[in-house]
SELOLO-834718 format. One record per residue (C-alpha): residue number from 1; residue in one letter; x, y, z; chain. Coordinates in pm, 1 decimal, padded with zeros to 6 digits, always signed. Layout:
% residues N
[atom NUM; "A"; [X; Y; Z]; "A"];
...
//
This chain:
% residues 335
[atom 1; "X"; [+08970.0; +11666.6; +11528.9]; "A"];
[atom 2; "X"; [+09253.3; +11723.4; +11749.7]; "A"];
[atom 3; "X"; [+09528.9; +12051.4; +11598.4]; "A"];
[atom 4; "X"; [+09791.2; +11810.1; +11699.0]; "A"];
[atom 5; "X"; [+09626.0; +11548.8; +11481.5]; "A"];
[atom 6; "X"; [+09835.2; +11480.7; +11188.9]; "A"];
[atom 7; "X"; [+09530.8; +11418.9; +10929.8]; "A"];
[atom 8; "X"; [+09417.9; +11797.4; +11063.8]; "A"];
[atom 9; "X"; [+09755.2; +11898.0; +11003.7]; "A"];
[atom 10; "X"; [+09739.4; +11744.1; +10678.5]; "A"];
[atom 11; "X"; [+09391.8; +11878.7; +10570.3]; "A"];
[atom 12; "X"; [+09496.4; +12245.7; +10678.3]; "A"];
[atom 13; "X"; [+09807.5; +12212.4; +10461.1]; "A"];
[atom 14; "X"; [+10066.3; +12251.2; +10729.2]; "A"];
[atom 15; "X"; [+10220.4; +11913.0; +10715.2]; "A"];
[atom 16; "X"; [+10612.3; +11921.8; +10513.6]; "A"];
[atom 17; "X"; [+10606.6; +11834.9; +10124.8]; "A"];
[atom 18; "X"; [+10760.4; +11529.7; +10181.1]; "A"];
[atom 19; "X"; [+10518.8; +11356.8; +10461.3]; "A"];
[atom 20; "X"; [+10227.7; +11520.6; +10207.7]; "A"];
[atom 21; "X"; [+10365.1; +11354.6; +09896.1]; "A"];
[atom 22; "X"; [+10376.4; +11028.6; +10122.4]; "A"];
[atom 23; "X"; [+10036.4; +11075.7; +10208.8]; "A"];
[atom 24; "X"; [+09904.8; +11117.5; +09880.9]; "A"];
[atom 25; "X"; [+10040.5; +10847.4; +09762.6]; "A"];
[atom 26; "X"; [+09948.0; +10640.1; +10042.0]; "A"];
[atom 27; "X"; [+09524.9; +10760.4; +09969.0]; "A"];
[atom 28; "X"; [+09578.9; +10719.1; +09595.2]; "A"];
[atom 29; "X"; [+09678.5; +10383.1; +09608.9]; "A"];
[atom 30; "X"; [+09449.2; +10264.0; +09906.8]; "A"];
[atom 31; "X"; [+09132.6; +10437.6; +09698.8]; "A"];
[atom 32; "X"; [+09181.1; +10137.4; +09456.2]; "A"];
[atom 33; "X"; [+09216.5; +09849.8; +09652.6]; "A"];
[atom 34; "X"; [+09124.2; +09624.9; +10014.9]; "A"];
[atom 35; "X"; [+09408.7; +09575.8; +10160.6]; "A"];
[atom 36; "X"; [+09439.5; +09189.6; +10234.4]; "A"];
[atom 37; "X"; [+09739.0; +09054.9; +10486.6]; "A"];
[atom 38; "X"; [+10000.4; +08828.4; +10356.1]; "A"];
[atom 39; "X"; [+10045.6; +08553.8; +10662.0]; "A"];
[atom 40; "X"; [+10332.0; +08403.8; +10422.2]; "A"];
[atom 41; "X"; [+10500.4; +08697.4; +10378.8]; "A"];
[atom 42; "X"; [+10411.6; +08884.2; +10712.5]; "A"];
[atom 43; "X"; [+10347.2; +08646.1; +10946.1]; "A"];
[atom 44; "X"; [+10021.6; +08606.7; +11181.2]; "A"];
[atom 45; "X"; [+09847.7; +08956.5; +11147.7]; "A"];
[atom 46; "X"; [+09729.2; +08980.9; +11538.0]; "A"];
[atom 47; "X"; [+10073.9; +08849.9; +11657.5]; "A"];
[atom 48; "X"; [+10232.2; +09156.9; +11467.5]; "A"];
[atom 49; "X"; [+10009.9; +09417.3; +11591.4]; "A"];
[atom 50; "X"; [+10051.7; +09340.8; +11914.2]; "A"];
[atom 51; "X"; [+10406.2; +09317.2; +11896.4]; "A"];
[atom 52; "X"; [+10404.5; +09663.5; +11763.5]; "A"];
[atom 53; "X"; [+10183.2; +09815.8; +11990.9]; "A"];
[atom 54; "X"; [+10339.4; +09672.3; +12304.3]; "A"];
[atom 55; "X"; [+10696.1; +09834.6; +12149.1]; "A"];
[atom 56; "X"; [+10494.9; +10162.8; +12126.7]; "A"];
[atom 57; "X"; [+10374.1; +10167.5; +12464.8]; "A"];
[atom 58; "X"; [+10715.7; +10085.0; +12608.6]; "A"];
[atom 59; "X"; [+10807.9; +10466.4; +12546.8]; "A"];
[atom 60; "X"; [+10595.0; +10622.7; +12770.7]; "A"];
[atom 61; "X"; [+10608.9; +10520.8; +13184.2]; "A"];
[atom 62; "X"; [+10378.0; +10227.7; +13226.2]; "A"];
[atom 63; "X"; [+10236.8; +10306.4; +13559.7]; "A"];
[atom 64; "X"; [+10065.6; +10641.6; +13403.7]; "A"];
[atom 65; "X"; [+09782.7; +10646.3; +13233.8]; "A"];
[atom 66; "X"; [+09833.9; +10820.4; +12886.5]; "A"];
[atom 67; "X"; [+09713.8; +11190.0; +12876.9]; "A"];
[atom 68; "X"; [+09426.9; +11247.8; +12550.0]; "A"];
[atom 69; "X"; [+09768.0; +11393.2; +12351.2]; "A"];
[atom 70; "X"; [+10019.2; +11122.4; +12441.1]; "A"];
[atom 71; "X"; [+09734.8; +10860.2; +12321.2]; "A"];
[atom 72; "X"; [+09684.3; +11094.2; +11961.0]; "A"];
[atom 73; "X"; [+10069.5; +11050.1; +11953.7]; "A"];
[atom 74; "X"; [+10052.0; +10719.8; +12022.4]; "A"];
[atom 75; "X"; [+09785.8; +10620.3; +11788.4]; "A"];
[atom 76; "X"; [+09869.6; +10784.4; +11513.3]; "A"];
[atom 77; "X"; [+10234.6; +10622.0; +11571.0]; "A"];
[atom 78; "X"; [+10070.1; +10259.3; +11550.1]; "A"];
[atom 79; "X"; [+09905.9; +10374.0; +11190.4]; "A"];
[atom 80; "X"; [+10193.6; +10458.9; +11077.9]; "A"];
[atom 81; "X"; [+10387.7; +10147.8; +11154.0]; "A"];
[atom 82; "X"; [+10113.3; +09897.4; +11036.5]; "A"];
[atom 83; "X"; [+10041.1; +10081.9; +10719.7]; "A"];
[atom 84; "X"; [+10435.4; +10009.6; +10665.0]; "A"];
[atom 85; "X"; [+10388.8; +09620.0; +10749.7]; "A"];
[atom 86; "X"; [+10093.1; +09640.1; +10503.5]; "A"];
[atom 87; "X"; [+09796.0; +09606.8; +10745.8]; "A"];
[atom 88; "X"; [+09581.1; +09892.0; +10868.0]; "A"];
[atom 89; "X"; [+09578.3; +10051.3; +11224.6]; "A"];
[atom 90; "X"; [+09488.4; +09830.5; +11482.4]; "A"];
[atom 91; "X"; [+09500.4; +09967.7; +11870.2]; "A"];
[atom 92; "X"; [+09403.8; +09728.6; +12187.3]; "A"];
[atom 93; "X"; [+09165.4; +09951.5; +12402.7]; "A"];
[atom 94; "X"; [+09315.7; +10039.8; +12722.8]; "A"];
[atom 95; "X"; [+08984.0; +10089.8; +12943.8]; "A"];
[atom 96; "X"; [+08952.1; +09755.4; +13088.2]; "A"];
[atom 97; "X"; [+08768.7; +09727.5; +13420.4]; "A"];
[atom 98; "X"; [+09057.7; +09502.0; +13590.3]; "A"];
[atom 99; "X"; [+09304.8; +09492.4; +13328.1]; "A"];
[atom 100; "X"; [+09264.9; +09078.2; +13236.4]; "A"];
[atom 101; "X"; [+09303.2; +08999.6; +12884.3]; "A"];
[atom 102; "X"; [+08947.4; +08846.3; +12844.8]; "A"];
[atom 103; "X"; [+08840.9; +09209.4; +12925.2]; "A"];
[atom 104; "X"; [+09064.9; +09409.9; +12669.0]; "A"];
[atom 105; "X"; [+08935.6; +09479.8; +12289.6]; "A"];
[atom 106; "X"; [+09113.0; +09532.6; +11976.6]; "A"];
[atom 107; "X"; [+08989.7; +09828.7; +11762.7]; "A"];
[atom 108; "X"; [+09052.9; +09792.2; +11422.0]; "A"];
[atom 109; "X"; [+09023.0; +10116.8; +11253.3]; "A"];
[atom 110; "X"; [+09036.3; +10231.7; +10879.9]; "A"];
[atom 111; "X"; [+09084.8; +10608.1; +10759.3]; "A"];
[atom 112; "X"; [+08983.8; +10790.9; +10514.2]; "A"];
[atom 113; "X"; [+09059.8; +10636.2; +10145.8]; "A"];
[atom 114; "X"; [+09140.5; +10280.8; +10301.3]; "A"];
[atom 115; "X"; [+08951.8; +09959.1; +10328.6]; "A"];
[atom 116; "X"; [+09032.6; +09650.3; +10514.9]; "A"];
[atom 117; "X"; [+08968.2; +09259.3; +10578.1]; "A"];
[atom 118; "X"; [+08993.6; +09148.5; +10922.8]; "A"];
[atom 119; "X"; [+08934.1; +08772.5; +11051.0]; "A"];
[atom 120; "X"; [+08766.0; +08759.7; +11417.7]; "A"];
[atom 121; "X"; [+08878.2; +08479.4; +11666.2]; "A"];
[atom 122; "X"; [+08581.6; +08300.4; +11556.9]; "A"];
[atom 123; "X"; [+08683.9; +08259.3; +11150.6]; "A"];
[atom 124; "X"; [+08397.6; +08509.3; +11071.5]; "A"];
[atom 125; "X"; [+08528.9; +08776.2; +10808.3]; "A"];
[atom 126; "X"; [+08440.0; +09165.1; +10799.2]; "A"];
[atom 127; "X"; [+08555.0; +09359.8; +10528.4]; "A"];
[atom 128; "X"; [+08562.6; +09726.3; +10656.0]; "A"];
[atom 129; "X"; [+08459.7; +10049.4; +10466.1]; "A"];
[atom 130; "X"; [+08708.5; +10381.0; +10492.9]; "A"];
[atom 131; "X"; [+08660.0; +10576.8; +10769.0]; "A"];
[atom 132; "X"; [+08522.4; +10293.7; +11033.9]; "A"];
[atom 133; "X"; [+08554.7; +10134.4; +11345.3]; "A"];
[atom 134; "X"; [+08549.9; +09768.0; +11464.8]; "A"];
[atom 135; "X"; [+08565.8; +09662.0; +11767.8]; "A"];
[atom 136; "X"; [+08561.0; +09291.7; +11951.2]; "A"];
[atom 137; "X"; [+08704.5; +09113.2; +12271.2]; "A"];
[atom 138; "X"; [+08997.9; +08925.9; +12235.6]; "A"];
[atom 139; "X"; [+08839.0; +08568.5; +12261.6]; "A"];
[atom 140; "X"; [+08425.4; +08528.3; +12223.1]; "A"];
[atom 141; "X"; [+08316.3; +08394.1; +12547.5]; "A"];
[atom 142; "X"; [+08030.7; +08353.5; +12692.2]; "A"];
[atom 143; "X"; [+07701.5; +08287.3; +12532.0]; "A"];
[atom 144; "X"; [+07748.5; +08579.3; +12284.1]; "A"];
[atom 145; "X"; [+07955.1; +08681.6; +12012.9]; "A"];
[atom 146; "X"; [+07963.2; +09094.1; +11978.5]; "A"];
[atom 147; "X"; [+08112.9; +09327.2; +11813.9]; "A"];
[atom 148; "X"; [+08042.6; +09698.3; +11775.6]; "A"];
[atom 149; "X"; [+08064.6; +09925.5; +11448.9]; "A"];
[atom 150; "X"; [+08123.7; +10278.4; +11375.2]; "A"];
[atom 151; "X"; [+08075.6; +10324.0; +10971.9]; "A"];
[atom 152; "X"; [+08006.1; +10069.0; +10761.0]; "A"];
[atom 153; "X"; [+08116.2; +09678.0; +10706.1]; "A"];
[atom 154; "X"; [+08044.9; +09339.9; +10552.4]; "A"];
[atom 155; "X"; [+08027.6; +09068.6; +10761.7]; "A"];
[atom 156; "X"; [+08044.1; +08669.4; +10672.9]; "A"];
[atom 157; "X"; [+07940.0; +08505.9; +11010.6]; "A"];
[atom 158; "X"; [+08079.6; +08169.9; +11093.0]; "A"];
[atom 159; "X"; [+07739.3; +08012.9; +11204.0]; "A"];
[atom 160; "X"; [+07790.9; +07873.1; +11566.0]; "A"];
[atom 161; "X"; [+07430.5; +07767.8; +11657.5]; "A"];
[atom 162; "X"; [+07489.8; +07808.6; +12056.9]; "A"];
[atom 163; "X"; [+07643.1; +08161.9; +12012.0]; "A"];
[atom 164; "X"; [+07428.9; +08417.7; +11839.1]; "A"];
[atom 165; "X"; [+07693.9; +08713.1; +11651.5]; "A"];
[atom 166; "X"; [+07554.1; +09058.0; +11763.0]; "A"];
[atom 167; "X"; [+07683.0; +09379.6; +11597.6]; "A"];
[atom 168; "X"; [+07601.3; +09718.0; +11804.1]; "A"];
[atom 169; "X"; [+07610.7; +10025.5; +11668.5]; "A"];
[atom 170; "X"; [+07462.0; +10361.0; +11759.6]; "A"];
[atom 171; "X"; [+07100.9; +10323.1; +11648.0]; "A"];
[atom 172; "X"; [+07033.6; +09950.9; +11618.9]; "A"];
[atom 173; "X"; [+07159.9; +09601.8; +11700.2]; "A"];
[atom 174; "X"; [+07188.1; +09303.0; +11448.9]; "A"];
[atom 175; "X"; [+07219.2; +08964.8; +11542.4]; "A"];
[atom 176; "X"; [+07255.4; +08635.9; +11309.1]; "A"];
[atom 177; "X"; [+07387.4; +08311.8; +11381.5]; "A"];
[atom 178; "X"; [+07579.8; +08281.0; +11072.9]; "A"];
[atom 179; "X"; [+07531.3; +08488.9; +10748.4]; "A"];
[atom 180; "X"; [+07658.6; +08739.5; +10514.8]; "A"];
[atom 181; "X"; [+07493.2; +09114.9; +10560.8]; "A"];
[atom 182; "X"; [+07622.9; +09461.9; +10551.0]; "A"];
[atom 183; "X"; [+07584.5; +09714.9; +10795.6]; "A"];
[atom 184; "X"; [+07616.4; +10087.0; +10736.9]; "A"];
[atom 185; "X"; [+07608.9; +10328.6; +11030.6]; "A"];
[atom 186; "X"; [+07794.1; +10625.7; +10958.3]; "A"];
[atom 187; "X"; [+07722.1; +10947.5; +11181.6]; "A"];
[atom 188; "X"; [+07474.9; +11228.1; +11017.4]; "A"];
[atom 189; "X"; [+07341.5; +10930.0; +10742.3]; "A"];
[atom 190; "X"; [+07090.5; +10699.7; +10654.8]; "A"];
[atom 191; "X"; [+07152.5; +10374.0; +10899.1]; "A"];
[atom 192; "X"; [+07097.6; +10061.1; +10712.3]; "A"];
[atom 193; "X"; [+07114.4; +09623.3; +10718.9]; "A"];
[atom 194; "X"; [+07097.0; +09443.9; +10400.8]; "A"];
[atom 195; "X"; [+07116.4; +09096.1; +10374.1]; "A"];
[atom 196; "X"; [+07300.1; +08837.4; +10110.4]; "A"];
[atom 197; "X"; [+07231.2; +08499.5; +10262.9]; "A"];
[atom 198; "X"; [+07079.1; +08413.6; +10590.6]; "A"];
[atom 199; "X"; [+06829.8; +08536.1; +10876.4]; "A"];
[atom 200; "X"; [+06928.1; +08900.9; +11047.0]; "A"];
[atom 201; "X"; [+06717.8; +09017.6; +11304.3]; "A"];
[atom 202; "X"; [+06794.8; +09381.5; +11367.4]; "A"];
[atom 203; "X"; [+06652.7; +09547.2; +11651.4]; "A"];
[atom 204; "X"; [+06602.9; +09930.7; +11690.9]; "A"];
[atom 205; "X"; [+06831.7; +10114.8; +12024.6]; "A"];
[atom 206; "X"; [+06543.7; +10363.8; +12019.8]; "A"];
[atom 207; "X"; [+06300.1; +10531.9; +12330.1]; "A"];
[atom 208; "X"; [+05904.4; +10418.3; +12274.6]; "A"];
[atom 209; "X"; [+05837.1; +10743.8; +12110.9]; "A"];
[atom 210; "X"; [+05963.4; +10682.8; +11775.5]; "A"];
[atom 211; "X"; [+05750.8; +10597.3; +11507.8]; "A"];
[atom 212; "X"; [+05780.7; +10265.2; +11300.5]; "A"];
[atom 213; "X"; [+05906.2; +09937.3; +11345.0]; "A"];
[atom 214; "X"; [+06126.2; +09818.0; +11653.0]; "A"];
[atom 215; "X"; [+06235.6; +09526.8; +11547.5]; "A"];
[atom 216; "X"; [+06270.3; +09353.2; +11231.3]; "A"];
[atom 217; "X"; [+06353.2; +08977.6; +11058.2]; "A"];
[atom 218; "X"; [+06531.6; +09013.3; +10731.9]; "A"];
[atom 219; "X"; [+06598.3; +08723.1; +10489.9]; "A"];
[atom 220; "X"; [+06824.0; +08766.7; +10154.0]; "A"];
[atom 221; "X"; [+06804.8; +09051.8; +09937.5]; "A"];
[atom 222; "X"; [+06590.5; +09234.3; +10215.1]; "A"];
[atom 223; "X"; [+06689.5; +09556.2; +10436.8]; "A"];
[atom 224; "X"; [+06616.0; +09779.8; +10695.9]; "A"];
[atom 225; "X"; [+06712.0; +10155.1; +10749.5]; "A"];
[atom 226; "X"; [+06585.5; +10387.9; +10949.1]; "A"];
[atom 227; "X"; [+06399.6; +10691.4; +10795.0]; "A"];
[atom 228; "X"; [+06584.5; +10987.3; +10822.8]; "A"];
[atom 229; "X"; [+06260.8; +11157.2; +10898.9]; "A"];
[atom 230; "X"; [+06086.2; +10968.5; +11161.7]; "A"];
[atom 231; "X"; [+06378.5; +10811.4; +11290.6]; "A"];
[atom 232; "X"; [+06134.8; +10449.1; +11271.6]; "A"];
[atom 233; "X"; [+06299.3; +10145.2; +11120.2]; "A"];
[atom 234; "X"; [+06155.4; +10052.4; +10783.7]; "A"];
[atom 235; "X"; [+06198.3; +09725.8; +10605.3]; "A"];
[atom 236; "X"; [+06235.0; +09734.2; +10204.8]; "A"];
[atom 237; "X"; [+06351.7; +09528.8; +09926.5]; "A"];
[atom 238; "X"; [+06734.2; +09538.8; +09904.0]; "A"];
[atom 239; "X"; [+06912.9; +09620.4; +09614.3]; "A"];
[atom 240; "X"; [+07267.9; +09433.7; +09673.0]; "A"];
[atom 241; "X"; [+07437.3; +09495.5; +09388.7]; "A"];
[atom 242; "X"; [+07427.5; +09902.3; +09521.3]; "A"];
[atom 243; "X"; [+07470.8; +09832.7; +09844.7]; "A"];
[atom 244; "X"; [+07800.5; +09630.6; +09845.3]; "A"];
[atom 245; "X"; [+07909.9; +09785.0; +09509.3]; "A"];
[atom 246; "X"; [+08206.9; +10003.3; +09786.4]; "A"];
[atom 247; "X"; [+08363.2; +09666.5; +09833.0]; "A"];
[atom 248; "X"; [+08504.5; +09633.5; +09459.4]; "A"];
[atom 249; "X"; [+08542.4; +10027.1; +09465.8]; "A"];
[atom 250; "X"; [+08239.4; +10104.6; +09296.7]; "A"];
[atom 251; "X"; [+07985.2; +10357.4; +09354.8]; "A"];
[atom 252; "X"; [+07644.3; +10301.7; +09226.7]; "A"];
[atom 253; "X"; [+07379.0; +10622.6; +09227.5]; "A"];
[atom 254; "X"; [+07024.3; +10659.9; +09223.3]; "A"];
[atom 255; "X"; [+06915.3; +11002.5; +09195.8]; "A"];
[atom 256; "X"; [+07175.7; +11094.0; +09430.4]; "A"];
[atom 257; "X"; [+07268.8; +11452.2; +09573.4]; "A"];
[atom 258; "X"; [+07519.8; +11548.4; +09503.9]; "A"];
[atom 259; "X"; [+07577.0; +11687.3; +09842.4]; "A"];
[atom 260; "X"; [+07494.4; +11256.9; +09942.8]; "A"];
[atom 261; "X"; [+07796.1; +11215.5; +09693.7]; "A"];
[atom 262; "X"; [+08071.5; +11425.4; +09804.6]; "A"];
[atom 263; "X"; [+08072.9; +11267.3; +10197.2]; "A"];
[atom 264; "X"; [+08128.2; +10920.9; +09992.0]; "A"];
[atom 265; "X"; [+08399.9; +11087.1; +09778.6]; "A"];
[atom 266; "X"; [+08561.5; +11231.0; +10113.8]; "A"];
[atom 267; "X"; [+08595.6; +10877.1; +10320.1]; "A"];
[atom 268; "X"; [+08710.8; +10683.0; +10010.7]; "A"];
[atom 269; "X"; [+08931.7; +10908.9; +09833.8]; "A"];
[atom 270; "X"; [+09045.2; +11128.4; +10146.3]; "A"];
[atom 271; "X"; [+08959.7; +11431.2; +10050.0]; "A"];
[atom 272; "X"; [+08755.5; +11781.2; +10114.6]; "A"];
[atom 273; "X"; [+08492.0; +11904.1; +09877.9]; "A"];
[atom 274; "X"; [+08368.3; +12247.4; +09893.2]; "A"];
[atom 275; "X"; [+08053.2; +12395.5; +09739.0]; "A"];
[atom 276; "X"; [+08105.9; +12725.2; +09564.1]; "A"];
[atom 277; "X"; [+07770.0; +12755.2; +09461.4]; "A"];
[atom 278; "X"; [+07530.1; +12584.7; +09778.9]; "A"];
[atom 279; "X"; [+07258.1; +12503.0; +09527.9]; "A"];
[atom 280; "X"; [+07467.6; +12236.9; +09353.4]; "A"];
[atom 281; "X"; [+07458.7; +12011.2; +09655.8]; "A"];
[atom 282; "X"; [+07065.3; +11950.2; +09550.6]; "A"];
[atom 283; "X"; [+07152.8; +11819.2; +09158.9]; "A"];
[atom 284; "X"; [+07101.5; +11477.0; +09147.4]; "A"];
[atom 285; "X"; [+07268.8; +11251.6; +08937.7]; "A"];
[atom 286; "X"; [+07213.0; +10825.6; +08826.6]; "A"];
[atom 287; "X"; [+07432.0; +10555.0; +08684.3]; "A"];
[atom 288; "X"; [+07729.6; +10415.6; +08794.6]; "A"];
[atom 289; "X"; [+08116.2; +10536.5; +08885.1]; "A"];
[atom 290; "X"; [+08394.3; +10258.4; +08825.2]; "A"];
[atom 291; "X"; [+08723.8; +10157.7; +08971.8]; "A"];
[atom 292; "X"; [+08871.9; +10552.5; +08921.1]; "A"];
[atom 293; "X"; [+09093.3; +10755.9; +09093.4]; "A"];
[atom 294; "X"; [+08999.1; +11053.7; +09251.7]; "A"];
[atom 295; "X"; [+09089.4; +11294.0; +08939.2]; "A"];
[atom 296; "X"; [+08920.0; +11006.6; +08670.5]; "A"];
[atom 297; "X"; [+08640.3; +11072.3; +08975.6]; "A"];
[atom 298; "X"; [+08569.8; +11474.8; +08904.9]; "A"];
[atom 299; "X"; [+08657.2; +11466.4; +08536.3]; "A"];
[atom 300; "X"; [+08355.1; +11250.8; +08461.8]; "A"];
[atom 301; "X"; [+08135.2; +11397.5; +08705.1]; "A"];
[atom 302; "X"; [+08201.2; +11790.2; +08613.5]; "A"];
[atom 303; "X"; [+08151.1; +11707.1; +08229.2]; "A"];
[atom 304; "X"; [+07856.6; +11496.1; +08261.4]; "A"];
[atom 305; "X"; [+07696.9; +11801.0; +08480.6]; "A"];
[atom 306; "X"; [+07869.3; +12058.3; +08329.1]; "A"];
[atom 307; "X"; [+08059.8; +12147.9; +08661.6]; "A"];
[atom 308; "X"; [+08399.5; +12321.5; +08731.2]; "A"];
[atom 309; "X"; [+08646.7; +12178.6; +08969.3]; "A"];
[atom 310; "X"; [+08970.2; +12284.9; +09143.7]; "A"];
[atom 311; "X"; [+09176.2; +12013.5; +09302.6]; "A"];
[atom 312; "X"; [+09412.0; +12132.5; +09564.8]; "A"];
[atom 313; "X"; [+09609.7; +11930.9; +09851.5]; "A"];
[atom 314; "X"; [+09314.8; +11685.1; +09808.3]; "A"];
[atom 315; "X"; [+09083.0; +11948.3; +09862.0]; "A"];
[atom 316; "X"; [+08813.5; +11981.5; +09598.4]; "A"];
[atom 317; "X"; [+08593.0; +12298.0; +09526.1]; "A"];
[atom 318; "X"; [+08287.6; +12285.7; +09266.9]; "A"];
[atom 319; "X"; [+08136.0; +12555.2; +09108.7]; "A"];
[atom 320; "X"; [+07855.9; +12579.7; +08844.1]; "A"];
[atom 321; "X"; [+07557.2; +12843.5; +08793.9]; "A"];
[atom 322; "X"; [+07354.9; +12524.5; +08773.8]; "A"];
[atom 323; "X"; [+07310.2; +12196.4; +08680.8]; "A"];
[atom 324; "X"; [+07341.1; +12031.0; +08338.2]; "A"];
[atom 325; "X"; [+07020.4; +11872.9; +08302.0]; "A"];
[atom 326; "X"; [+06769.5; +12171.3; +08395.0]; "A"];
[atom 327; "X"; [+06412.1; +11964.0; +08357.2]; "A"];
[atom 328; "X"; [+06472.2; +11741.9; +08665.4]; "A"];
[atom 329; "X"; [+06833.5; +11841.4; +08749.8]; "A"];
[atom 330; "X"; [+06941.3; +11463.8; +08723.9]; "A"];
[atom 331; "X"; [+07232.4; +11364.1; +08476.8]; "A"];
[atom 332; "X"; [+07348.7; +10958.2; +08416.4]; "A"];
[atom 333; "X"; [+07666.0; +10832.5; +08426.2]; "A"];
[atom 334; "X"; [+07800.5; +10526.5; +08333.6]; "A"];
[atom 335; "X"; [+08171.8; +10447.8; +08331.9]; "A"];
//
C-alpha cells in the first residue's frame, strides 16, 4: 500500500486522534451491519456518485491524466464523501479505449470492516464482502452480461435467457443465466462457487497443465474450489449455511486455523493481528462466532483457547505457550 495512503497511515499509527477516533468508529459500526441505500432519503444511488465524483475531478486540470498519487488522493477523497452520504466508495474507471460512456466501468469497492448491496443496470443484486472489488460497464450490451470480482460476493441474477451473466475473476469464470451463488476469490486463499438456487457453470482460467477439473456444472447446495494444492478445480457438496453465514455477520468454523481466522478477522473488523508465538497460527478451533464486535470477538476466542490478547489502534497481538485443547489442538465455540 501506498505511504501516502491514508489506511497505511492509519495502520502505522500516524494519522491525528481525531481522524483515528473517526475511523474507529466508522469500522466498529460497519463490522455489524450491510450498508443498504436509502433512495427516499438519498436519492438515486448512481446519480449521486457520479455527481460526486465528477465534483472531485473538477479540481485537478482535465486535459491531464492523473499521476498514481493525485488518483490515491482522489480516491480516497470519493470514500470519504460517499461513506458521509451513507453509501460505500464507488469510482468510474478512467481507462477507456475512446472515452464513450458505453466503454467506462464503475468500480464499486468495499474496505476493510464494510459490506455493501449494489443493484446492476440489469436489477440483479450483489451483496459485497469487506475488502472487495466489483466491477461492470455502465449499461449491459451486447450478448453478455459481465462483471469482474476481486474478494468475495453474493449475487441474485435477474435471469435474462438471451444474455448469459458472467463473473471473472482471477482463477475462474462463472456464468448463469439467472440464480443466486456466491463467489469467493480473495488473493493468497481458497477460490470457491457455491450455489443456492439455479445452474452455475464455472470454468477454470488455468494453462493445460493443471491437474483436475476444467470446467464444472453446479446445481443448488453444490460448489467448486480449487485445491490449494494442485491448483485443479474440485466439485463438493456445499455447505450454505457456512458459506454465506459473512452476510448476517457471522462466522462459522470448521476446524479452522487459526492463522485461516485472523485474515477473516482483519477484512471484517479492520484490523492487524500479530502472532507472538508462530505455532498458534496451526490451533484449530469449531463452532460458531455471532453478530460481535471486534473486542466481544477476542474475549471469546482467547478464553475458549486459553490465549492472551493486546488490542492496540486496532492492532491485535496473541500470545499463548500453546493451545487449550492439547489432544487435537481444536477448541468449540458457540456464541
Amino acid at each position: 500500500m501506498d505511504q501516502k495512503n491514508p489506511f497505511y497511515r492509519y495502520l502505522n499509527n500516524s494519522l491525528s486522534e481525531k481522524e483515528k477516533s473517526q475511523l474507529d468508529s466508522f469500522f466498529e459500526r460497519e463490522s455489524l451491519r450491510i450498508k443498504e441505500w436509502d433512495e427516499e432519503s438519498m436519492g438515486n444511488k448512481e446519480l449521486v456518485s457520479d455527481r460526486i465524483w465528477s465534483k472531485i475531478l473538477k479540481t485537478g486540470k482535465k486535459e491531464r491524466k492523473p499521476t498514481l498519487v493525485s488518483r490515491i488522493s482522489l480516491e480516497f477523497a470519493a470514500i470519504v464523501l460517499l461513506l458521509i452520504f451513507g453509501g460505500m466508495y464507488v469510482l468510474i474507471n478512467q481507462s477507456s479505449d475512446n472515452g464513450t460512456d458505453q466503454d467506462m466501468w464503475k468500480e464499486y469497492h468495499t474496505v476493510a470492516g464494510q459490506r455493501s448491496t449494489i443493484t446492476l443496470p440489469d436489477g440483479s443484486t450483489v451483496i459485497l464482502n469487506s475488502a472487495s472489488k466489483l466491477s461492470h460497464p455502465h449499461d449491459f450490451q451486447g450478448s453478455a452480461r459481465r462483471v469482474k470480482l476481486e474478494g468475495e460476493a453474493f449475487f441474485d441474477v435477474s435471469h435474462d435467457r438471451d444474455r448469459p451473466f458472467i463473473v471473472v475473476n482471477e482463477q475462474f469464470t462463472t456464468q448463469v443465466l439467472g440464480t443466486e451463488f456466491n463467489v469467493k476469490s480473495y488473493a493468497k486463499e481458497r477460490s470457491s462457487v457455491s450455489v443456492k438456487s439455479g445452474k452455475v457453470l464455472v470454468q477454470q482460467r488455468i494453462d493445460s497443465g493443471k491437474i483436475g477439473l476444467k470446467e464444472v456444472i453446479l446445481y443448488p447446495n453444490e460448489s467448486a474450489y480449487i485445491d490449494v494444492n494442485d491448483g485443479g478445480l474440485t466439485k463438493d457438496k456445499a455447505d450454505l449455511k457456512e458459506d454465506l453465514a459473512w452476510i448476517s455477520g457471522e462466522i462459522y468454523l470448521k476446524e479452522m486455523s487459526l492463522d485461516d481466522l485472523s485474515k477473516i478477522l482483519e477484512r471484517t473488523y479492520a484490523v492487524k493481528v500479530n502472532f507472538q508465538t508462530p505455532e498458534l497460527k496451526q490451533c484449530r478451533i469449531s463452532g460458531k462466532l455471532g453478530r460481535m464486535n471486534i473486542s466481544q470477538i477476542m474475549e471469546v476466542i482467547s478464553s475458549t483457547m486459553g490465549l492472551q490478547y493486546e488490542m492496540s489502534n486496532r492492532r491485535i497481538s496473541i500470545t499463548g505457550k500453546a493451545c487449550k485443547t492439547t489432544n487435537k489442538q481444536e477448541a468449540y465455540v458457540n456464541r
